[in-house]
N, C-alpha and C positions, 0 to 999 in steps of 0.2 A: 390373518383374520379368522378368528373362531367361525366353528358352523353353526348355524341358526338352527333353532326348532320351528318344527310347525306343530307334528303330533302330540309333542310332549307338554303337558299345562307346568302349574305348580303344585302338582301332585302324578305327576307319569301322564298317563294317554286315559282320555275320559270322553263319553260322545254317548250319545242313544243307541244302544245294542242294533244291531245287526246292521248299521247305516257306518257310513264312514265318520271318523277314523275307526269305529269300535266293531271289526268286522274280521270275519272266521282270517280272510285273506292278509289284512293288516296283521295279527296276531300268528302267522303263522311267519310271516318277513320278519319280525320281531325277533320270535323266539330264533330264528335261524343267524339273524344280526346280531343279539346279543350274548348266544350261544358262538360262534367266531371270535367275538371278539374278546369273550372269558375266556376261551381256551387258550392259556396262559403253561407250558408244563409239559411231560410227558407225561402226567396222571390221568385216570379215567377222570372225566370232570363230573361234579354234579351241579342240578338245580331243582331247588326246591320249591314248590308251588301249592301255594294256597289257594282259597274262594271263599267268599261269603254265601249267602244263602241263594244270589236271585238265578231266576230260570237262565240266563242268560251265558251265566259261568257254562252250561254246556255248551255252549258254542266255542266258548274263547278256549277253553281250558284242553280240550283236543289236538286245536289249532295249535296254539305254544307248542304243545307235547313235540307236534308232528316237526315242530321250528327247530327245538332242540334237540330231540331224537336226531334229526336229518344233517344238524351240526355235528353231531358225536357225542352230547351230550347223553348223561343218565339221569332221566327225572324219578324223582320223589313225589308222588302225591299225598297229600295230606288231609284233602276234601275241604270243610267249613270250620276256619279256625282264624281270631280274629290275627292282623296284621300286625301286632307284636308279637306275636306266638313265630310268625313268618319269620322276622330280621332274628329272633331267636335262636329259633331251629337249623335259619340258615350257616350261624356261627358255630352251633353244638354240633352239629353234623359235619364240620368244616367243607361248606359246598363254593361253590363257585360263583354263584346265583343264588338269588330267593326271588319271586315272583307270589302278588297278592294279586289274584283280578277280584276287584270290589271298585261299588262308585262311593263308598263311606257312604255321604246320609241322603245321595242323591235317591229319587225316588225307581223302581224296580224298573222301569224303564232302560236307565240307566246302565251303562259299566262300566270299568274302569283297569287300567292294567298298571303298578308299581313294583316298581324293579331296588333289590338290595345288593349291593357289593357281598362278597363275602367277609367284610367285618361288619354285616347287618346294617348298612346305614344305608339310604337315599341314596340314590348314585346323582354325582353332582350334574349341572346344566351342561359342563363341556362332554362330560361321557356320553348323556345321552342325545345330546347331541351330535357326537360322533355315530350313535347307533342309529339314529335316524338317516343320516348321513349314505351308512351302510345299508339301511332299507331300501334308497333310491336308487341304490348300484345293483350290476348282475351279478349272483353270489354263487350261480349255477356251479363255477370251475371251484370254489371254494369248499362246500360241501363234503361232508364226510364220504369216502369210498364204503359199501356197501358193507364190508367186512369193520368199518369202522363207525358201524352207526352206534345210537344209545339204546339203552330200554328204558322201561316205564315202569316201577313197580309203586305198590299201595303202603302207606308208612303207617300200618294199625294201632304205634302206641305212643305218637304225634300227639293229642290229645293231652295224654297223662303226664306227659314230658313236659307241657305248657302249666299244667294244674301244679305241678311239684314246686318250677318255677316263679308263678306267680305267690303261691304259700311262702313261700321262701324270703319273699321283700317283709312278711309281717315280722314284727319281735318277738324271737322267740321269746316264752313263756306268757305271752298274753294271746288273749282266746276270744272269741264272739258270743261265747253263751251269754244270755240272757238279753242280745240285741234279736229286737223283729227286723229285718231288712226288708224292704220290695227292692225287685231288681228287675229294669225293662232292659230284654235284650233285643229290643226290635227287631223281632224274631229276624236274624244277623248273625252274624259269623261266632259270637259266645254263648249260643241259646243254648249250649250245655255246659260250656264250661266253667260262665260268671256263676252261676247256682251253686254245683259242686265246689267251687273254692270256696264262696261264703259255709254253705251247710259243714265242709270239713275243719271248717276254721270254730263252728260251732253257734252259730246264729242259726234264729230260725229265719227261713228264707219263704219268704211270697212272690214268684217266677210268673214274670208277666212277656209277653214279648216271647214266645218258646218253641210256640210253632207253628216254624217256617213254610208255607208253600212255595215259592218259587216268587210270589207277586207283591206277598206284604209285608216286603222288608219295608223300615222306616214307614209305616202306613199306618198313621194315626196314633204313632207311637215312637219309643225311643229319646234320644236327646235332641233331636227336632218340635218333638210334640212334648214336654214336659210336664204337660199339662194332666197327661193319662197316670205317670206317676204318682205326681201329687195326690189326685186323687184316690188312688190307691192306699197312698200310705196316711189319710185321714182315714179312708174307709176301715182300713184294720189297724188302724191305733199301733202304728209301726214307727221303730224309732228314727229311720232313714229310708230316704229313697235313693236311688242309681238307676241311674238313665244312662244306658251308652248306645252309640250309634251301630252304623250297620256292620261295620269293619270293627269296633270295638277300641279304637285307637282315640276317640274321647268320649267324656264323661262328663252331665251334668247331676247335680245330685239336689234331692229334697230335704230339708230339717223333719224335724217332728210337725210340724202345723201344715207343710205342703207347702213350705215359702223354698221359693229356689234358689240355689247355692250355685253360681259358674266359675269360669276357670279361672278366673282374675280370686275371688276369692276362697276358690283352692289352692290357688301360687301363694295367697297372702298367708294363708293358713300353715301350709307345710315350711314356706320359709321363715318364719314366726318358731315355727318349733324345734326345726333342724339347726335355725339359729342359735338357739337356744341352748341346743345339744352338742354343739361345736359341730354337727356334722354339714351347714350350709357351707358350699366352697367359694369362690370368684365373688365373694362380699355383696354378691347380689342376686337378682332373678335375671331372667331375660324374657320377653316375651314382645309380642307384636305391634306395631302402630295402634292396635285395637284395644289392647289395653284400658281400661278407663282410669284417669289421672287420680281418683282413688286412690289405685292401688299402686303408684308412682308416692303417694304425697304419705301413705302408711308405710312403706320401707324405706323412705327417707326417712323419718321420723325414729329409727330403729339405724339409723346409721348402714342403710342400705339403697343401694342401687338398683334400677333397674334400668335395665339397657332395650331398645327396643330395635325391630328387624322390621324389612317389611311381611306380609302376611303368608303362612303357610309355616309347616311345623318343620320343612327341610334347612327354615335361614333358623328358624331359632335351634335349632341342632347347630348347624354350622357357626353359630357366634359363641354358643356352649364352647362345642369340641376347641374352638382358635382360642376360646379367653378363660378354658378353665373353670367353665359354672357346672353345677350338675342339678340344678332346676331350672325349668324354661317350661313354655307352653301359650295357649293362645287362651284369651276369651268365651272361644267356643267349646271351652274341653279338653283339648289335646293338653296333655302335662306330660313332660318330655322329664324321668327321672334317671339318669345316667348312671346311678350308681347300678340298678336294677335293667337295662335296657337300653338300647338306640333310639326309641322313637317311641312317637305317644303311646301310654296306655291303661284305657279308662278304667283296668280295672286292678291294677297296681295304685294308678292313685288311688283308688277306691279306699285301699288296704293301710297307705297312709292317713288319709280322712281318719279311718276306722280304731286305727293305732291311737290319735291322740284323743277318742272321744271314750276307747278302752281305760288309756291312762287318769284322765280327766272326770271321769265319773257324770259329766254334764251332759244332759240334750243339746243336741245339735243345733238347733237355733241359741244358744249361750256359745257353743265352741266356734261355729261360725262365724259369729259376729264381728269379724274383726276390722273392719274399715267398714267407713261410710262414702258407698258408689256416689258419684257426681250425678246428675242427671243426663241421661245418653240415651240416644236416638240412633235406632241406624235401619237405614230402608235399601229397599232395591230395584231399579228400572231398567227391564226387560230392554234391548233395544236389537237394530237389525241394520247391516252398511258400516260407513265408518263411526269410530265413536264420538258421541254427539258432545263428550266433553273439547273438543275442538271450536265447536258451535263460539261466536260470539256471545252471543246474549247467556249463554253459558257459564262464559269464564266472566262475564261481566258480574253475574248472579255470588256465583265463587268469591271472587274480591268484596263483595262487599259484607258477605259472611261472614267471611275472614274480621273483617275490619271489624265488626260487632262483638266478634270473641276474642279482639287480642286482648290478652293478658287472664283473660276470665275462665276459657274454655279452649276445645282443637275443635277444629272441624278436619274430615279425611274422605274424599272421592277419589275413589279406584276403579278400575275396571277388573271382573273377577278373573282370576286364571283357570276357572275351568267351566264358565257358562257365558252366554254372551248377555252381563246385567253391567251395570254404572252400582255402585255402591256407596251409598252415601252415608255419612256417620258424621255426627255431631255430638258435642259435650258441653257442657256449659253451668254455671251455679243456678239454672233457673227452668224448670222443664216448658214451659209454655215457650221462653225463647228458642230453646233447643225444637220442641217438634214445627214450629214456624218456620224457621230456616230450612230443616230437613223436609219438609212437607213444599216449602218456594224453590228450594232447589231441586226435589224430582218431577215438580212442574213444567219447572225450564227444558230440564233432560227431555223429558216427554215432548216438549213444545219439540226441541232441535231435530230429536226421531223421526215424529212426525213430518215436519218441513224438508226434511231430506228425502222419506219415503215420495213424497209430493212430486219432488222436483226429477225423481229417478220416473 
């Protein structure tokens, strides 16, 4: 019998800073358990660790230190650098470990800790499993002896190592001059870096989203609010917007007019082209339950597949690396491109976008355009106790959902893996039916929440 998680969501350990699980003491068992159980070798080991911008990284980021130091480990810091730059650097530096503490687009509140193998990837549900495993045990006798601890030093040219790289996914001999770009960094883990690779690539660049206090990361901005964007790039008559999150691992983007562009039709767009180029591999995409049937019914149409996982960007990795694909990603942004990377990142896609709109000569609402989205609905209901998708009058609501969209539409209620909400998402040929359903079904939820809170 495998071990269970409790810490670990589907995305590492995430919770409201300074409260449990997201606390100095949790982060230091961590760093000392997963720092044990790399130590693989008679070499000095390392790990390398990141942060995004919020106040909160100084609490966690010490803590590890002190996890891994006290293992024998040698830590790297790298400070604020998004979470591909992490599984990166983790592999160029051949380390042991990569560590990102960021909650992505949750709000500053928030924080988050992910952990990378040393071939850069996610580490899978049984590893960290096993580490949690090893949190709940005494690791006292284990522990480096005194003459065998780590150090800590500061990695100053981190940064440029991530900039050279991410340039590097573009084609050579094609350039950005003459493109205006906005770019929100939610003032987040690329508030310097996504600027500098556009402006070096040669676009003039309008930097929104840049700085960071400690509190407003994703705060009224970024690929959560894409709204701030948009606006943006009407107001200076710019040929694209980019929106990425707080971590920088996805990307939603604007056309020329301020209409928005997400990740379903970034998948459609790159595998449109790469197809085209011979360089699409595994005859298709992959991407999440979330998906909208869109962009299922556009690369079928193109003698392509899409395969789906369920949500979080570590299965669409892991159905990639098993079957051979090297495009995946989610709805929300995350575009997982292998040839360039392990894991999402918003601003690599970016560079693809950019590629074909270089070659293509068109504004971005013509290169974009390439399927037409279904009509899709998707809401969220806070809730508190057990999940109320258990409720009768619940799964009563569900079935008959169902029943109204077979064949026409999906419908998909989830519970998220890293907040305590019910998820609900609907699709369908018809938008009025769609938010009616979505709208009777987070009634019910609420009604079942309620009735439980009642009864406790």
């Amino acid at each position: 019998m495998s071990p269970t998680r409790r810490l670990f969501g589907t995305d590492g350990i995430r919770g409201t800073a300074n409260t449990d699980p997201m606390t100095a003491e949790i982060a230091l068992k961590l760093g000392q358990a997963a720092g044990l159980l790399f130590t693989r070798g008679a070499h000095r080991h390392r790990v390398v660790i990141g942060k995004d911008t919020r106040l909160s990284g100084y609490l966690i980021e010490p803590a590890l230190v002190a996890g891994f130091v006290g293992a024998g480990m040698d830590v790297r810091l790298v400070g604020p650098l998004p979470t591909p730059a992490i599984a990166m650097l983790t592999r160029s530096l051949r380390a042991d470990l990569g560590v990102m503490i960021s909650a992505s687009h949750n709000p500053f509140e928030d924080n988050g800790i992910k952990l990378f193998g040393p071939d850069g990837y996610k580490l899978s549900d049984a590893t960290e499993a096993e580490i949690e495993a090893m949190m709940a045990s005494d690791l006292s006798g284990r522990l480096a002896a005194p003459v065998r601890l780590g150090r800590a030093t500061r990695m100053e040219d981190a940064a440029g190592r991530y900039i050279e790289s991410a340039k590097a996914s573009f084609p050579r001999g094609l350039r950005l001059d003459g493109l205006k770009i906005v770019v929100d960094c939610a003032h987040g883990a690329a508030y310097r870096v996504a600027p500098t690779v556009l402006w070096e690539l040669g676009a003039e660049v309008i930097s929104i989203g840049v700085a960071p206090d400690g509190v407003n990361i994703n705060n009224g901005c970024g690929s959560t609010v894409p709204a701030t964007m948009c606006g943006e790039v009407r107001r200076h008559g710019a040929d694209l917007g980019l929106a990425l999150d707080g971590d920088a691992d996805r990307l939603i983007v604007s056309d020329e007019k301020g209409a928005i562009v997400d990740g379903d039709k970034l998948l459609g767009l790159i595998a449109k082209s790469w197809s085209e180029s011979g360089r699409l591999q595994g005859g298709g995409v992959v991407a999440t339950v979330m998906s909208n049937l869109g962009l299922e019914r556009f690369l079928s149409g193109r003698g392509l597949t899409l395969e789906r996982t369920k949500v979080g960007d570590r299965y669409v990795v892991e159905k990639m690396r098993a079957d051979g694909f090297n495009l995946g990603g989610e709805q929300s942004g995350h575009i997982v491109l292998s040839d360039y990377g392990t894991t999402g990142d918003g601003l690599v896609a970016a560079l693809q976008l950019l590629a074909v709109l270089v070659e293509q000569g068109r504004p971005a609402s013509t290169v974009t355009r390439v399927f037409q989205t279904l009509p899709q609905r998707l809401k969220s209901v806070r809730f508190t106790g057990a999940s109320p998708l258990l409720a009768p009058s619940v799964k009563a609501a569900i079935a008959e959902a169902e029943a109204l969209l077979a064949g026409t539409g999906r419908l998909l209620i989830r519970a998220s893996g890293t907040e305590p909400v019910i998820r609900v998402m609907a699709e369908g040929e018809e938008q009025g039916q769609v938010d009616r359903l979505v709208d009777h079904l987070c009634e019910r939820i609420k009604d079942a929440t309620e009735q439980e809170a009642d009864a406790a």
